[in-house]
N, C-alpha and C positions, 0 to 999 in steps of 0.2 A: 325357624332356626332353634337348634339345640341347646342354649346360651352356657350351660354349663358343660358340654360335649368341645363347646369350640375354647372355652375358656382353660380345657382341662389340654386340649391336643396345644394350644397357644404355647403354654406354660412347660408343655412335653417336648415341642419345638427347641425351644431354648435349654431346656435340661439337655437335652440326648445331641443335642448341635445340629440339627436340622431334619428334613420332611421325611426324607428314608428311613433314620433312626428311632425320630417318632412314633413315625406308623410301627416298627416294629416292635417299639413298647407298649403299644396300645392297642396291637392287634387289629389293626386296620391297614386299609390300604395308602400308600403314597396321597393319590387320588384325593380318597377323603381327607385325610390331615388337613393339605391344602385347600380343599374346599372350605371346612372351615374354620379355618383363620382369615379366610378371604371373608367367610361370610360375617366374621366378626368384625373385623375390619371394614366393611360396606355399615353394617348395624354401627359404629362407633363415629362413622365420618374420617376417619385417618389410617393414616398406614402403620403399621405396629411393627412390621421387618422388612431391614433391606435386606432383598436378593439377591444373591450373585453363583455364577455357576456352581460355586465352590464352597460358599457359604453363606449362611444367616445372622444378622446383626440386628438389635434394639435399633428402633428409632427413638429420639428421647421422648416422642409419649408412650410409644412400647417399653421404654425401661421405666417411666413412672407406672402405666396402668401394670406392668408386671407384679411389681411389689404391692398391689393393692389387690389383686389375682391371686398371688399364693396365700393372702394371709384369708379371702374370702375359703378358697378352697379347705384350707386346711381347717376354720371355724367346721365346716359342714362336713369334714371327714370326724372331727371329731364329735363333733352332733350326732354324727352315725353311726361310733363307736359307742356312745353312752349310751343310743337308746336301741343298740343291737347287746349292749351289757345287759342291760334289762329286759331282753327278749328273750336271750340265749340262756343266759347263768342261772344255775339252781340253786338261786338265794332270792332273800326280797320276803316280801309280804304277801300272804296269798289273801284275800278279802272275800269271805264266804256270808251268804246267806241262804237262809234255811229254818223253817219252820220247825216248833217244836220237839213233832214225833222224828221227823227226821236230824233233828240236832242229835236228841239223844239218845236215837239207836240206832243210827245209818254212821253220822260225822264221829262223834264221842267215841266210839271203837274204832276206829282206824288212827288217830291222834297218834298215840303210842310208836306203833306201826311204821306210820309216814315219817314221826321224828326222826327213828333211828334211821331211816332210809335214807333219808335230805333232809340232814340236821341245821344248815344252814336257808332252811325256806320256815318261815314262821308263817302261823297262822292268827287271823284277826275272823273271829264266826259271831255274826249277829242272828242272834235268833228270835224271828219273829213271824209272824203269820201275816202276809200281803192276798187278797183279792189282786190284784196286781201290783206285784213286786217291782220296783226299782231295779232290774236287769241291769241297765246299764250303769248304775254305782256299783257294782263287784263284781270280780274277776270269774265268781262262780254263783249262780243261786238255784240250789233245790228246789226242786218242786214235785209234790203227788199227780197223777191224775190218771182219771179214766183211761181204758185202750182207745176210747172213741177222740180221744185227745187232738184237738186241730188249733191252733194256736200262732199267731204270726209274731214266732221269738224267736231267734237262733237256739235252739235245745238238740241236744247227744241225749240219743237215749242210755239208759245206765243197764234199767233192769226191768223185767216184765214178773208179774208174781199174780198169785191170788189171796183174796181176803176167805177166810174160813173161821167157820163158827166153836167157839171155845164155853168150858163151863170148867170148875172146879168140882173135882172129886167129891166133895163135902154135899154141893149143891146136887150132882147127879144122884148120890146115895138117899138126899132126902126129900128131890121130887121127882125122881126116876129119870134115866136115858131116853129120848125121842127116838124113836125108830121110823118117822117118816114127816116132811117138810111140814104135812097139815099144824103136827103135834105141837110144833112152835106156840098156836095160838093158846095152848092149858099150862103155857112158861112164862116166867120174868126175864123179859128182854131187855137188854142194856145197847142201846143204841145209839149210834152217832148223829148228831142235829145237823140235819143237811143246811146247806145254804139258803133255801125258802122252802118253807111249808114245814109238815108233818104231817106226813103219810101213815096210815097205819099199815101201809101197805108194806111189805118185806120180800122184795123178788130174791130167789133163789136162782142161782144155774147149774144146770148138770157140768162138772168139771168135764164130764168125757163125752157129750154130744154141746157144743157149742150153741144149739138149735133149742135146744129144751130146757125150758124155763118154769119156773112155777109163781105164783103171788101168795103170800099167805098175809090172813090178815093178825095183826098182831096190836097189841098195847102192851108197849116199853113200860116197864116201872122204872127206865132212867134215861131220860135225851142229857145228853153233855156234848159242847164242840172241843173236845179233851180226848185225845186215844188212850193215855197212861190213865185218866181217871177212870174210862171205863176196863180198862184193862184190871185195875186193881181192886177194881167192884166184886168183879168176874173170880178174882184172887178169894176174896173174903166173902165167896159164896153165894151172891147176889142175884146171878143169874145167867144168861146166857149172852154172850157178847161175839163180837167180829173182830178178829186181826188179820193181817197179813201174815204170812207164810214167814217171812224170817224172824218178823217182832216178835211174835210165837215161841219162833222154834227152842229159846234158852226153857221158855216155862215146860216144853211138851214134854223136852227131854227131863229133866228129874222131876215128871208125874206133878207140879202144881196147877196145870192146867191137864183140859184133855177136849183130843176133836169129837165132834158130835157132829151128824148126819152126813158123813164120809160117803160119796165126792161132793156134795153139795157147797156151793159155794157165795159168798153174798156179792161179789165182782173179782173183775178184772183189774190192776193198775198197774202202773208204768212209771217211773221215776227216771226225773229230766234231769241235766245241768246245764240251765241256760247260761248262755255267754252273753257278753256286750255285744260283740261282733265275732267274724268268720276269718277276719284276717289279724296279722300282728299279735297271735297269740302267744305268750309267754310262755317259755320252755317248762317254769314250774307250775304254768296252768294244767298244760298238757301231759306233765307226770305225776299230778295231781289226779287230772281226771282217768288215768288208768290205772291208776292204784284205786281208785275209788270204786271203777269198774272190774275188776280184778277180783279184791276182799269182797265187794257187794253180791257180785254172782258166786263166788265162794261159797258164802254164808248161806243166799240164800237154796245153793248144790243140798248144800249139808240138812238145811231145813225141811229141804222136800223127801230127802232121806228118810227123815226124821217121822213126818209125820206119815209117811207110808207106811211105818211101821206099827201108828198109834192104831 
């Protein structure tokens, strides 16, 4: 039995003056009303209305459990109003996490943006670096990863992009332009420190045959787990490093960086926003994450522009 189906038509019984009127405020049939309150009345041991052709009357434990019926119900209408407040309304607290690179130059540009859009949705961003992240303490958490990416989290994907090889003008003029993937090895590579080892190995991929790949062997004169450190390496002449396509594309555009072995590329990656869960999502989750998805592929439209053109 339904206990709150029969406790809602019981109480609809007595509002509306009996089983016909009910049914038709409740969108049910005659039938079921009656059903249950009968079935309510079987579950309680006692009779809650007398019957008569004509009409319906309290028994006096139907007029005591009544009054203890409307006030249960009304608590859990309004339970369902406050936590449908917090569901619906584009206000509240959005609770973001998010690493580094991606705090400050994926989240940190849109800030702005989103305020003026949903001035009443604040944001709270922790930024930090998880091997596995805490998903389920925030409403949102970014995350990088490979295309090969398989992971058992609730994640949207945002955006697909590629990592491409950068040097600064200063450094190409004074150890020349590479004109082909081997020549990496007679360059100062600035490299990101993977999560175990150190490879000297450096795969490249054909941006325009998926199938063809290369290895070159290299020695970095800089391992850092830091994108902006070696991005700024890369700035002040250092050597040859790796970004992605949009963290890129502000440098390509006014010439402080420039791409080097065009299409060649050092991966694939894919940016996530994982959720806690699939259901009971927050309206300001939800136009959080397409504004997020919206500016991000924007950006990175404009980036690939960009560097078509370098």
């Amino acid at each position: 039995m339904d206990r709150l189906a029969s406790m809602r038509a019981f109480q609809k019984v007595i509002d509306e003056g009996g089983f016909a009127a009910a049914a038709r405020a409740l969108d049910m049939s005659p039938a079921v009303v009656t059903r249950l309150v009968a079935d309510l009345e079987e579950h309680l041991g006692t009779r809650l209305l007398h019957r008569t052709t004509r009409r319906v009357s309290l028994t006096e434990a139907g007029d005591a459990y009544l009054d203890r019926v409307r006030l249960i119900l009304l608590e859990l209408d309004e339970a369902h109003a406050l936590v449908s407040s917090h569901t619906s309304e584009l206000a509240g607290v959005l609770h973001l996490l998010a690493p580094p690179v991606l705090a400050t130059h994926v989240l940190a540009p849109l800030v702005s943006g989103f305020r003026q859009a949903y001035p009443k949705i604040l944001l709270d961003i922790d930024v930090e670096s998880h091997r596995e992240p805490p998903i389920e303490d925030y409403d949102i958490t970014l995350m990088g990863a490979s295309d090969s990416f398989d992971a058992n989290v609730i994640a949207r994907k945002v955006i697909s992009t590629e990592a491409i090889l950068l040097a600064s003008p200063d450094y190409l003029k004074r150890r020349g332009v590479p004109h082909s993937p081997e020549e990496l090895g007679q360059h100062d590579c600035l490299r990101l420190k993977p999560a175990t080892g150190r490879s000297r190995s450096w795969r490249l991929l054909h941006a325009l045959d998926v199938d063809r790949h290369i290895d070159i062997d290299v020695q970095p004169v800089l391992w850092a787990n830091h994108n902006d450190t070696l991005m700024h390496a890369a700035l002040d002449g250092a050597g040859i490093t790796s970004s992605t396509v949009e963290l890129a594309a502000p440098l390509l555009q006014n010439g402080d960086l420039v791409r080097v072995l065009n299409p060649w590329i050092t991966g694939r990656l894919t940016m996530y926003a994982a959720l806690p869960s699939r259901k009971f999502m927050p309206r300001r989750t939800q136009v959080f994450l397409d504004y997020l998805t919206e500016q991000t592929r924007m950006r990175v439209g404009s980036a690939l522009a960009t560097c078509e053109s370098c």
